[in-house]
TORSE-858866 format. One record per atom (N, C-alpha, C): x, y, z. Coordinates in steps of 0.2 Angstrom, whole numbers, padded with zeros to 4 digits, always signed. Layout:
% TORSE-858866
XYZ
...
This chain:
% TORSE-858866
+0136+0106-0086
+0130+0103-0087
+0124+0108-0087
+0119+0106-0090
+0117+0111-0090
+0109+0112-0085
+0108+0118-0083
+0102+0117-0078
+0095+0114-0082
+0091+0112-0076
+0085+0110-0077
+0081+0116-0077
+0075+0113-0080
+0070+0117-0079
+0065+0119-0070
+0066+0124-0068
+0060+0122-0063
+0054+0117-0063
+0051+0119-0067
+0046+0113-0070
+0047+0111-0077
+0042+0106-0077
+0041+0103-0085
+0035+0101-0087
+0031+0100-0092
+0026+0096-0094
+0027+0090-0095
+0023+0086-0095
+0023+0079-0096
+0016+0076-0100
+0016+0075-0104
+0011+0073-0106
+0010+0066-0104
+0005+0061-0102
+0003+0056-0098
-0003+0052-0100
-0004+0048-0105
-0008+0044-0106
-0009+0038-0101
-0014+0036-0099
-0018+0033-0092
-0023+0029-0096
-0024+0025-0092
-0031+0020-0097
-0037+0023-0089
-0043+0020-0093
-0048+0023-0089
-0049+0022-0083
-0047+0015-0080
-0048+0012-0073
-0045+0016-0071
-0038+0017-0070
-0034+0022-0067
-0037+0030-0066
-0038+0033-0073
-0043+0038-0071
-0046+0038-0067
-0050+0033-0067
-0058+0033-0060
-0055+0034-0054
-0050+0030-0054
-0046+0030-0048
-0042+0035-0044
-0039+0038-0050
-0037+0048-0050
-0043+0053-0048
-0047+0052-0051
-0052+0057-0049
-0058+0054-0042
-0057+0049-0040
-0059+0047-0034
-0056+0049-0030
-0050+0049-0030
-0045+0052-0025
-0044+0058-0026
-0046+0063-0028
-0047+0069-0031
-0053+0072-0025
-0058+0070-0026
-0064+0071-0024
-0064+0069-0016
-0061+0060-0016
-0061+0059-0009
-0056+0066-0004
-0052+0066-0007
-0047+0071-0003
-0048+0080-0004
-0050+0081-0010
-0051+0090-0011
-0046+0091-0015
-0040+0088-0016
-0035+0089-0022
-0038+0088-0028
-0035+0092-0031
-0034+0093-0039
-0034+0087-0041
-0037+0084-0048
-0033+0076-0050
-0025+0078-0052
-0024+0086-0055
-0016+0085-0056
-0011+0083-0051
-0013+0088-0046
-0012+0086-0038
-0010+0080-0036
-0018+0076-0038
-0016+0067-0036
-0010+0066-0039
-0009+0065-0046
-0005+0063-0050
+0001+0064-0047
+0004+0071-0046
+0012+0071-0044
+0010+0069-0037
+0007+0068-0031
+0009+0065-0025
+0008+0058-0028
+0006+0056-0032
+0008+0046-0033
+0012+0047-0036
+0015+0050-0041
+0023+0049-0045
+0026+0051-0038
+0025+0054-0035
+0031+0056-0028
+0033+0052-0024
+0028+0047-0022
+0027+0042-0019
+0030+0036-0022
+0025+0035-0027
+0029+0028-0030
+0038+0032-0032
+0039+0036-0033
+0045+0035-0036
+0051+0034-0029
+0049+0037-0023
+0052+0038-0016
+0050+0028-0015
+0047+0024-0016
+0048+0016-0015
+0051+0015-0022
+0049+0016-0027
+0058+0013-0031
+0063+0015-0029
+0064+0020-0027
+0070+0021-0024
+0072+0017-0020
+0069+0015-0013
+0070+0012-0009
+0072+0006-0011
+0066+0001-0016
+0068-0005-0018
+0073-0004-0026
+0075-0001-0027
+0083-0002-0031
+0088-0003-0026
+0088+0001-0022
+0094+0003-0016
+0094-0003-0011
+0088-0008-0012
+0089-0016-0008
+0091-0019-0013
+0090-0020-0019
+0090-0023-0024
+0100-0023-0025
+0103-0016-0027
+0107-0016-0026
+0112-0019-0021
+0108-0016-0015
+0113-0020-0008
+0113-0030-0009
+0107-0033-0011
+0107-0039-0011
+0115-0041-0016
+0113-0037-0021
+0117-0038-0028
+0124-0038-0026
+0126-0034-0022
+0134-0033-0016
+0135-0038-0014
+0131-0042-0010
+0130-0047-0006
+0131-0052-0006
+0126-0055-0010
+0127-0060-0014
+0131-0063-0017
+0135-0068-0015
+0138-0074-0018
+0137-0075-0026
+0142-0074-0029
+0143-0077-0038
+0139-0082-0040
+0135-0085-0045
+0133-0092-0046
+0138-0093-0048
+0141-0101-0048
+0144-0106-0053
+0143-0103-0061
+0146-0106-0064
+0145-0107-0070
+0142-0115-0073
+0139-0112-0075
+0136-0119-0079
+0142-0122-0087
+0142-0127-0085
+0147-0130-0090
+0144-0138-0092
């Protein structure tokens, strides 16, 4: 397999409410908007994890439907 890069680029189109909202939190905090950016990809991505990993267990769990006939 082959290794990864330490980093990567990503190019990332946003609509503008969202911008306002990056660069408010930018300003609120003293971070960079790039900054912003990867702590909310970090975050959001550490809760989908989360929520697959229920999603999954329920999926375990959960009793078979019937089948419709």
């Amino acid at each position: 397999m082959p290794s990864k890069p330490a980093k990567a680029i990503a190019a990332l189109r946003i609509d503008a409410e969202m911008m306002d909202r990056v660069i408010d939190a930018a300003v609120r905090t003293g971070l960079s908007q790039a900054d912003i950016m990867r702590l909310t990809i970090e975050m959001s991505l550490s809760d989908m994890k989360r929520f697959l990993d229920r999603a999954a267990d329920v999926k375990r769990t959960r009793p078979g439907r019937p089948s419709r006939r």
